[in-house]
C-alpha positions in Angstrom: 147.9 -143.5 -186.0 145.4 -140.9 -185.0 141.8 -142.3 -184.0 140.4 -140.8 -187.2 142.2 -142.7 -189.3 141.3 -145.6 -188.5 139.2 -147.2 -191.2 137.9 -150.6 -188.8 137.8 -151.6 -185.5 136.6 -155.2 -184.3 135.3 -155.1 -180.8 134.6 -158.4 -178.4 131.7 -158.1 -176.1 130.5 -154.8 -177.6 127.6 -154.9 -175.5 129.6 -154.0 -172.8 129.1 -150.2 -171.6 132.9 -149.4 -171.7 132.6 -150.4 -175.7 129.1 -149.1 -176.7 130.3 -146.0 -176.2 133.9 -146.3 -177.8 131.9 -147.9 -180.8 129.9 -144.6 -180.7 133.0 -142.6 -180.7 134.3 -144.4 -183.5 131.0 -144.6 -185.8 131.2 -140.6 -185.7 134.7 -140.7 -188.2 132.5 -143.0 -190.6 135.0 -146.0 -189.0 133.6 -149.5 -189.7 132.4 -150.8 -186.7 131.9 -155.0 -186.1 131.5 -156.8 -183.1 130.7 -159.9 -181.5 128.6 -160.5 -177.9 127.0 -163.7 -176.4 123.5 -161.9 -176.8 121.4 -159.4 -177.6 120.8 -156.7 -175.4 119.5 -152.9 -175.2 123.2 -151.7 -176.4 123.6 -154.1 -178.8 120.3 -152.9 -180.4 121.2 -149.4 -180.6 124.6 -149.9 -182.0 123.1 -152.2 -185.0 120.6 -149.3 -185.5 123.7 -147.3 -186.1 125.0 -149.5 -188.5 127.7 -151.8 -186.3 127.6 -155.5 -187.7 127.3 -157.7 -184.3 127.7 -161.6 -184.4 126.2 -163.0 -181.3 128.7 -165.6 -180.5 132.5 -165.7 -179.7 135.1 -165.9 -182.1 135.7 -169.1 -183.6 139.8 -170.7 -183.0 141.3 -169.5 -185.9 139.0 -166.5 -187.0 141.3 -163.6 -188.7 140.0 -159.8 -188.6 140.4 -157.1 -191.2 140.7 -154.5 -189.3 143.0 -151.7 -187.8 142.2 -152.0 -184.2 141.2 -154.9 -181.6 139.5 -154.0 -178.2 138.2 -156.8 -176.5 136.4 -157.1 -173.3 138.8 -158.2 -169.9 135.7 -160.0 -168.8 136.3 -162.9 -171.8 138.1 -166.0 -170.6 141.8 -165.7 -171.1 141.9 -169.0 -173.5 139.4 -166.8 -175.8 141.4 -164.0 -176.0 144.7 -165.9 -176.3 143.0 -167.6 -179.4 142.3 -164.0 -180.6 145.3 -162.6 -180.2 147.6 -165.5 -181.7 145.1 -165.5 -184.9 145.5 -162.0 -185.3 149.0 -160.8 -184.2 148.9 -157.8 -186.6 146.5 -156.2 -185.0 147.0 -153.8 -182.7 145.3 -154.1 -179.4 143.4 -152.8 -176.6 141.5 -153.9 -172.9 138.3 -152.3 -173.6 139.3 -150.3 -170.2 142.4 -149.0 -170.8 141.4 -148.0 -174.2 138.9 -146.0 -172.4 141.3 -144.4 -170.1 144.0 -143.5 -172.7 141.7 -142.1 -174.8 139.9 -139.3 -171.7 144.1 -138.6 -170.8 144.7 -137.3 -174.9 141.5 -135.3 -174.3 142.4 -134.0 -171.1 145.9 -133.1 -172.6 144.4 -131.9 -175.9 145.8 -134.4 -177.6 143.1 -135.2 -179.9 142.6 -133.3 -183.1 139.2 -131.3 -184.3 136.8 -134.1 -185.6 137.9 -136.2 -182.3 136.8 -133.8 -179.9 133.9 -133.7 -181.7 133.7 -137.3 -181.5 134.7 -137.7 -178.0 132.1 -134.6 -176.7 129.2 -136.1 -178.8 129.6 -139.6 -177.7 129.5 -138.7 -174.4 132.0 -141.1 -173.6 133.3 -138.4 -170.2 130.1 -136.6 -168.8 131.8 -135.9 -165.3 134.0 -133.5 -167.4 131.2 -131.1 -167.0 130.3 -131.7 -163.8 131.0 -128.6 -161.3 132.6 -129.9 -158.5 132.6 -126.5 -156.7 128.6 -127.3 -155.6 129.7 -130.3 -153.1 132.3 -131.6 -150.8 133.6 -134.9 -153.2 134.6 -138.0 -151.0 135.6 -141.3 -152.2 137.3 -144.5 -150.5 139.6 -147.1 -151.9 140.6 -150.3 -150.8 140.4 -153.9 -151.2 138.0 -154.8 -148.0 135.8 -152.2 -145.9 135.0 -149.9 -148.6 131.3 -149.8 -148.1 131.2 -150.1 -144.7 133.5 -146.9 -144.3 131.5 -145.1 -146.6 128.6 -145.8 -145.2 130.1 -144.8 -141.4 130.8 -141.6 -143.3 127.5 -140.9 -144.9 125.9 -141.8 -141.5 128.0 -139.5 -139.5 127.9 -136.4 -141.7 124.4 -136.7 -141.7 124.0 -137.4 -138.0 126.3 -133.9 -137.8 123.6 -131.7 -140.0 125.0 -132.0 -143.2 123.0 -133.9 -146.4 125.1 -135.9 -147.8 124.9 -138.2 -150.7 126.2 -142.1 -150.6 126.9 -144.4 -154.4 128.6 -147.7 -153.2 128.4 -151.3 -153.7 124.8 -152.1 -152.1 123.0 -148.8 -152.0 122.7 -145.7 -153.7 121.4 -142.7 -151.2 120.5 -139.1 -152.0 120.0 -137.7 -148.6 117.3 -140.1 -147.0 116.2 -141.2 -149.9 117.2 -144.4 -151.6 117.7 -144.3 -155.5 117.5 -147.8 -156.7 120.6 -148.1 -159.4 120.4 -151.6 -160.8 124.3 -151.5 -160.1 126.2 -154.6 -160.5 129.7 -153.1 -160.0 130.9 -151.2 -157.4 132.0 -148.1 -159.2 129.2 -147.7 -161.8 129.3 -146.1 -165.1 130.4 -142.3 -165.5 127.1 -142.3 -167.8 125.1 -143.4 -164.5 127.3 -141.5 -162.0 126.6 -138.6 -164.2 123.3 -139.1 -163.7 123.3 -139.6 -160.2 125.9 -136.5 -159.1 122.8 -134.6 -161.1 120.4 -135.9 -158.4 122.6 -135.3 -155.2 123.0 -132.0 -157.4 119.1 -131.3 -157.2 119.0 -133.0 -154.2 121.1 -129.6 -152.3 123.4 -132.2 -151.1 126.4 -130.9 -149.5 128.5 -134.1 -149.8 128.6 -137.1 -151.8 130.6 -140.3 -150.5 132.1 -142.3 -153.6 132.8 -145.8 -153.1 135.9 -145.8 -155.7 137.4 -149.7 -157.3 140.4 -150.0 -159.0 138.7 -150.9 -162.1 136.7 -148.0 -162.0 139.7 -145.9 -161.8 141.7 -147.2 -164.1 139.1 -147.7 -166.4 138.5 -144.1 -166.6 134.8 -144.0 -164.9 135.7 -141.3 -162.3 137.2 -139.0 -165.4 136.6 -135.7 -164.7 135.9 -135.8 -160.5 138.1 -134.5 -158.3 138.1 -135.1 -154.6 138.5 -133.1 -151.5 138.4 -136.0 -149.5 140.0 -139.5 -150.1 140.7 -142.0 -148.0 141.5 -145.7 -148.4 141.6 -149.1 -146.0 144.0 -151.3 -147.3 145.0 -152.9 -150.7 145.7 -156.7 -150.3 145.7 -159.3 -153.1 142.5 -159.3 -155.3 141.6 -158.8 -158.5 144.9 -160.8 -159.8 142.8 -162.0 -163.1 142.7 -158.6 -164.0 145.7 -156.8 -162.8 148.2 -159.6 -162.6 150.6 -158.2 -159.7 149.8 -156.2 -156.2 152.2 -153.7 -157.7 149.7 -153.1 -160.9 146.9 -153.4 -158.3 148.5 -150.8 -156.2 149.1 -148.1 -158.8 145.4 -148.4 -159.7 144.6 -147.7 -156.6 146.7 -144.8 -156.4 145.3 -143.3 -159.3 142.9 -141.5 -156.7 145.6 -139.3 -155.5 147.4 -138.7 -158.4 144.4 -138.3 -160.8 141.4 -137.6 -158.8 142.8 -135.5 -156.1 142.2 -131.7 -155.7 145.1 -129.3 -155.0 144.0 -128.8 -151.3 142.2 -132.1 -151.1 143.4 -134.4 -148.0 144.2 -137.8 -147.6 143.4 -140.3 -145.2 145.8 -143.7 -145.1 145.9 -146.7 -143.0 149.5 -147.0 -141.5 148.6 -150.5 -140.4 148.5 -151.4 -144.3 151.9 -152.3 -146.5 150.5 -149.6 -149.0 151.2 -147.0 -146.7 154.9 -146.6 -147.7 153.9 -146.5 -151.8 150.8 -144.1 -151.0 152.7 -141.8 -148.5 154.9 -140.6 -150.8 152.6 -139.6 -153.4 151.5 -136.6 -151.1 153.1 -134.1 -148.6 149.7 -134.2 -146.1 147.9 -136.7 -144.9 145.9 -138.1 -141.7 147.0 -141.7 -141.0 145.4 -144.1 -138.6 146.0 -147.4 -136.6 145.0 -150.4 -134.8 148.2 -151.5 -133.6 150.9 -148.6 -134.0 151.4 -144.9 -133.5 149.0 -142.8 -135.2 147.0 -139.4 -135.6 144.0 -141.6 -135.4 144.9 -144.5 -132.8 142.7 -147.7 -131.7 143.8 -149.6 -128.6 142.8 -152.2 -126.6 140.0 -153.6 -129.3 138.0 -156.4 -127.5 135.0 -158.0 -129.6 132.0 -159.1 -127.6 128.9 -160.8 -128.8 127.2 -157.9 -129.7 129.9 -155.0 -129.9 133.6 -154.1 -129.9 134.6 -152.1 -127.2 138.2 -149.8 -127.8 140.1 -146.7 -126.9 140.1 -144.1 -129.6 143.0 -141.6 -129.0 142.9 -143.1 -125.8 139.1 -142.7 -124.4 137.1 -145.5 -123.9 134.8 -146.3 -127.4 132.4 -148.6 -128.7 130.8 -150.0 -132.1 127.5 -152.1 -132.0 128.8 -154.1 -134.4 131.2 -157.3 -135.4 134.3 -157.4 -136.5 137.5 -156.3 -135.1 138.7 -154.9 -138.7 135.6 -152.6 -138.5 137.5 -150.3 -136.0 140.0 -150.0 -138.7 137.3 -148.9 -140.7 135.7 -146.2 -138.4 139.1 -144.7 -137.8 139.1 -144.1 -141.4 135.7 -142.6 -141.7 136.8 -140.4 -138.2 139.7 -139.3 -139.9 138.1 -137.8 -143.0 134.9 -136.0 -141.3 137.4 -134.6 -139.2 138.6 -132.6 -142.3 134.5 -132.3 -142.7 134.7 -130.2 -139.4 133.6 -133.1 -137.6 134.6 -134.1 -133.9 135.9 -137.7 -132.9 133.3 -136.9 -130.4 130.6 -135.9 -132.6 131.8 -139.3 -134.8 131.5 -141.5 -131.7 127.8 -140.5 -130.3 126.6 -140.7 -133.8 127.9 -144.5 -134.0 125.4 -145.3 -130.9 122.1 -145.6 -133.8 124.1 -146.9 -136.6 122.6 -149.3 -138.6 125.6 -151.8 -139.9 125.6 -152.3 -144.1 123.5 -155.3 -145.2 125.7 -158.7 -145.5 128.4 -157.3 -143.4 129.1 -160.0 -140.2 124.8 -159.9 -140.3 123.4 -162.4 -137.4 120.3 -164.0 -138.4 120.2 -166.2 -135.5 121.2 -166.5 -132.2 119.8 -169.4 -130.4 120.6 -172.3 -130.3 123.1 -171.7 -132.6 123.9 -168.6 -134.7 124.1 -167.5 -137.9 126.1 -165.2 -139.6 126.4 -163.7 -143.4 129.1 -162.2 -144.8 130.3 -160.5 -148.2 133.9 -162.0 -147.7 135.1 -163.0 -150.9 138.8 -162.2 -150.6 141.5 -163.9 -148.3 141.7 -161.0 -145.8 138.3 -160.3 -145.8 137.1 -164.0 -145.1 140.1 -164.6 -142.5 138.8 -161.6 -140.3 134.9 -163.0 -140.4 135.9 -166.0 -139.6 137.7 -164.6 -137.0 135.0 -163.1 -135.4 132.9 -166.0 -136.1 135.4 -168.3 -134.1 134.6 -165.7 -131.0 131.2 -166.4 -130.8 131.1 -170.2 -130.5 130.2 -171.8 -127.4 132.9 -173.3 -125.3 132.0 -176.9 -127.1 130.8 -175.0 -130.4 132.1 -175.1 -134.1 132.5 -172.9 -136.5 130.8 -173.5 -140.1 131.5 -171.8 -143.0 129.6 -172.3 -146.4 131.5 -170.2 -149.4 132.5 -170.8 -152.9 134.4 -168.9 -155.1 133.2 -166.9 -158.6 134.1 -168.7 -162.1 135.9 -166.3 -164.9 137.4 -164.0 -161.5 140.8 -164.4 -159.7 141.2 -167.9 -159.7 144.6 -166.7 -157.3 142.7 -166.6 -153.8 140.7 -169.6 -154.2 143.4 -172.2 -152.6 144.0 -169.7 -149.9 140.6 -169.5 -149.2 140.3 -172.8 -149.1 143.7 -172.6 -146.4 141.9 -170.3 -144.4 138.8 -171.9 -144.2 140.0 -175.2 -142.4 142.7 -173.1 -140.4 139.3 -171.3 -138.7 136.4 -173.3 -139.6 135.7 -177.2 -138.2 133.6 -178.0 -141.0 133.9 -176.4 -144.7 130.7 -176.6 -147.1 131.9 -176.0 -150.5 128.9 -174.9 -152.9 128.2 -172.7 -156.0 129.3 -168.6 -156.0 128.9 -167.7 -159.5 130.3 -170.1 -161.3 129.5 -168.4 -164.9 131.1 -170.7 -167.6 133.7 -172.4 -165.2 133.0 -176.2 -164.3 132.0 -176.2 -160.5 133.7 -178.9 -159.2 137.1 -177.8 -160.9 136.4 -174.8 -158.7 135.5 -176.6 -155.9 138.6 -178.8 -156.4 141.1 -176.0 -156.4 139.6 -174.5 -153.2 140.2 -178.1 -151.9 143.7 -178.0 -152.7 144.6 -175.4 -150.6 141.9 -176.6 -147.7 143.9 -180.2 -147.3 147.2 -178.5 -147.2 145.9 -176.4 -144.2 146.1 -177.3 -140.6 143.3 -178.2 -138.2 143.5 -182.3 -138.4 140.0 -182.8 -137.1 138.4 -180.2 -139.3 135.3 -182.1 -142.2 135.2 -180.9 -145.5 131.7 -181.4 -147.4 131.3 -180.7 -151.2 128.2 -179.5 -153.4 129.9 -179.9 -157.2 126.5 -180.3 -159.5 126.2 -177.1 -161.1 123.5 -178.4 -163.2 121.4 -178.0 -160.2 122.2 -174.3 -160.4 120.8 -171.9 -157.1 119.4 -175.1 -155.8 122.6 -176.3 -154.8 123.5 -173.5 -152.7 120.2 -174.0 -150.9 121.3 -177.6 -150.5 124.7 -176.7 -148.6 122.5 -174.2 -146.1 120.3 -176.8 -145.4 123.1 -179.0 -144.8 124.6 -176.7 -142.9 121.5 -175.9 -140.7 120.8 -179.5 -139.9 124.2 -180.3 -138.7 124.5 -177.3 -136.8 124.1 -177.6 -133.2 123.8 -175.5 -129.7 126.9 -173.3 -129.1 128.1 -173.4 -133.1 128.3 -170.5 -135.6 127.2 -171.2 -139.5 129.0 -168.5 -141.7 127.6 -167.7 -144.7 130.2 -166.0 -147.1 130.6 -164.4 -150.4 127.3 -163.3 -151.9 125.5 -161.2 -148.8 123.3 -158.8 -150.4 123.7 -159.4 -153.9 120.6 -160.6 -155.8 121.5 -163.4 -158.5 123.8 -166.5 -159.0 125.5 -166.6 -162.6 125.7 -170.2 -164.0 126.5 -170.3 -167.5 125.3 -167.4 -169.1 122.4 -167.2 -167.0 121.6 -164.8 -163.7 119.5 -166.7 -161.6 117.4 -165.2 -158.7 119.5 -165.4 -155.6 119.7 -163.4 -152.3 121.5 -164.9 -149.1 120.2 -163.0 -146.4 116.6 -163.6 -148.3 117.2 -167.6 -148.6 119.0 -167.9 -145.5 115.7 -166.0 -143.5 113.5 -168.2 -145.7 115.0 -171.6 -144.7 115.4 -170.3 -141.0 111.2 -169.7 -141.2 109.9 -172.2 -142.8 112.3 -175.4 -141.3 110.2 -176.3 -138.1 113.5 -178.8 -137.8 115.9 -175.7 -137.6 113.5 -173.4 -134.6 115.4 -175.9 -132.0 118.6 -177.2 -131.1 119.8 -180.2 -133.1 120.6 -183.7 -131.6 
């Protein structure tokens, strides 16, 4: 059935960005247009001034649509949309998502007829379609961990080099030396706001602009239109399970980059270190690979992490990062390899490194004396087993390692009992507390992480819970507390999974939340925590 014929479409969680502008798209044919949100907001506005009929609740078990089409939201919990999709079987479906995407591929292949290109150019749903990519150098990274710290080592090294780049990732948003404040909340923003900000970098005379790339962005459809000269990625381990269901799907969302986004001369950069590399390698006839532990064009040896550095051999001559973190070699060695194809020298790469300023929440000391204290975005398995790895190496000889983390509600519920393994395989003494735990119960959370931590070794290792979700940013505060008064000369407190992010989600509800902030907060105003416990 072509899009224009379709006489009704029911949409859940139509504030969503993905589905305001489908809904727009559809509202052009004359297409009746309903759908339901948990509340009102800006989008949601608009759209009922356009005549869609919005409910703001969920669907009740049971409820029946009359209507042609069904794109829901992937962000709904799965015993919602089950409900959904058993009382309305008929009804063809969609992911909000990959509705999106199918719909820019039958444009791109002029598969659409008249009065949908004229729907599809007026709704703006594909700005970065008109975006001429001949006036900068396009980079983007891909990966599961390091993505933001490699684009960042990028950004920093062109720069250093006389170039003006541009940076979009995760924490920042940088248009030459000026930083844009986004309001981002996803690590590959909208192509309405990447629009907008390719536009500024535009202005800006930027030569470059470093994309931080997901795999929902990219299978979503938000990079339509850009195509890179420069792509690199750091490795693709298990995440995001809730929404792609297999490493394989995972994978091939990832490799989208190269076989969607990638210019005919563009180069790749892959990490030969990672399984990915045999599925990615084959996708393209030239790349630059790197290493840690093997043969590469780009080869790290002898890595040894000190308290305040790593020292390494690059291509065999003696290198340094001031920073922690053995896995963030891998991550320079990524960033080396694509300025190279920027004209940039290892050497060049290397003395820039020496007044690099390390992202915000990644392996970020607080405190050294007596004890220290470290936080940390980790919030997947490989990312949290490498911090705590680090953290482990700055213990004192009679010191312990202690990790407070949680994981999100209504998110890959997959990794939580191996974080939970990991944790008590590095860490002495777990403190489970509250990281987003949206409309999940906490302690069913916390009780799955447990699972996996008491079938872990480490027999001497203490586990300590904070469950009450009632209580809702106040309980993480009570597990650094807890942490901070237990802690004693020689140990390391870890702080993982929330870093630089600014809210806590419980319910419904963001709540005003920043680690580092808190964490500097509590360190300042405890008198108890300025000296070494007893």
């Amino acid at each position: 059935m072509k899009h224009s014929d379709i006489k009704s479409v029911t949409m859940l969680g139509i504030g969503g960005a993905g589905s305001f502008f489908l809904a727009k798209y559809f509202l052009l044919f004359g297409t009746d247009v309903q759908g339901f949100d948990i509340k009102e907001s800006e989008k949601t506005k608009e759209l009922e001034s356009l005549g869609v009929k919005i409910q703001y609740r969920n669907p009740d078990k049971g409820e029946k649509f009359k209507s042609d089409l069904l794109i829901y939201s992937a962000d709904l919990p799965v015993a919602l949309q089950n409900n959904v999709f058993k009382s309305n079987p008929a009804i063809k479906r969609y992911e909000v998502g990959a509705f999106y995407h199918l719909l820019i591929n039958e444009f791109e292949r002029k598969r659409l007829n008249k009065k949908e290109i004229d729907a599809f150019v007026k709704s703006e749903i594909a700005p970065l379609l008109n975006i001429d990519l001949s006036k900068m150098r396009y980079l983007a990274v891909t990966g599961t961990d390091g993505k933001t710290t490699t684009c960042t080592m990028i950004y920093h090294i062109l720069k250093s080099s006389g170039f003006k780049p541009a940076l979009i990732t995760t924490v920042a948003a940088y248009i030459g030396d000026v930083q844009i404040d986004t309001g981002l909340h996803t690590t590959t923003p909208t192509a309405q706001n990447l629009f907008e900000l390719i536009n500024l970098a535009e202005k800006g005379d930027c030569t470059h602009i470093v994309i931080e790339a997901t795999s929902h962005g990219l299978e979503q459809g938000r990079l339509a239109g850009l195509k890179f000269d420069n792509i690199g990625y750091t490795n693709i381990t298990s995440e995001h399970m809730d929404y792609h269901k297999t490493w394989d799907n995972y994978c091939n969302a990832k490799s989208l980059l190269i076989r969607e986004h990638l210019k005919d001369k563009g180069s790749v950069t892959l990490n030969r270190d990672d399984k990915s590399y045999e599925i990615l390698s084959t996708l393209t006839s030239s790349y630059m690979d790197y290493s840690i532990s093997q043969k590469a064009r780009i080869q790290a040896s002898e890595i040894v992490e000190e308290s305040n550095r790593i020292r390494f051999k690059l291509n065999g001559v003696d290198a340094s990062l001031q920073m922690l973190g053995k896995y963030n070699v891998s991550n320079f060695l990524c960033a080396v390899s694509m300025c190279l194809k920027e004209g940039v020298s290892i050497e060049s790469s290397l003395r820039s490194m020496n007044n690099f300023t390390p992202v915000s929440g990644r392996m970020e000391i607080l405190k050294n004396t007596p004890f220290v204290v470290i936080v940390d975005f980790a919030h997947t398995s490989n990312a949290l087993l490498n911090a705590l790895d680090s953290a482990r190496n700055l213990k004192g000889k009679e010191g312990k390692v202690i990790h407070v983390f949680g994981c999100a509600g209504l998110r890959d519920t997959s990794k939580r009992y191996e974080m939970g393994k990991i944790s008590r395989r590095y860490a002495d003494i777990t403190i489970l507390t509250a990281e987003d735990p949206r409309l999940e119960s906490l302690k069913e959370i916390n009780d799955e992480i447990t699972r996996g931590w008491e079938e872990s070794e480490n027999k001497n290792a203490k586990l300590i819970r904070y469950d009450d979700d009632s209580l809702n940013v106040k309980i993480r505060k009570d597990a650094l507390l807890k942490a901070f008064s237990i802690a004693k000369e020689g140990d390391v407190v870890i702080v993982t999974g929330k870093a630089h992010e600014e809210s806590l989600c419980f319910g419904q509800k963001e709540y005003e939340w920043n680690d580092i902030k808190e964490v500097k907060k509590i360190l300042k105003e405890d008198s108890n925590i300025s000296s070494c416990q007893s």
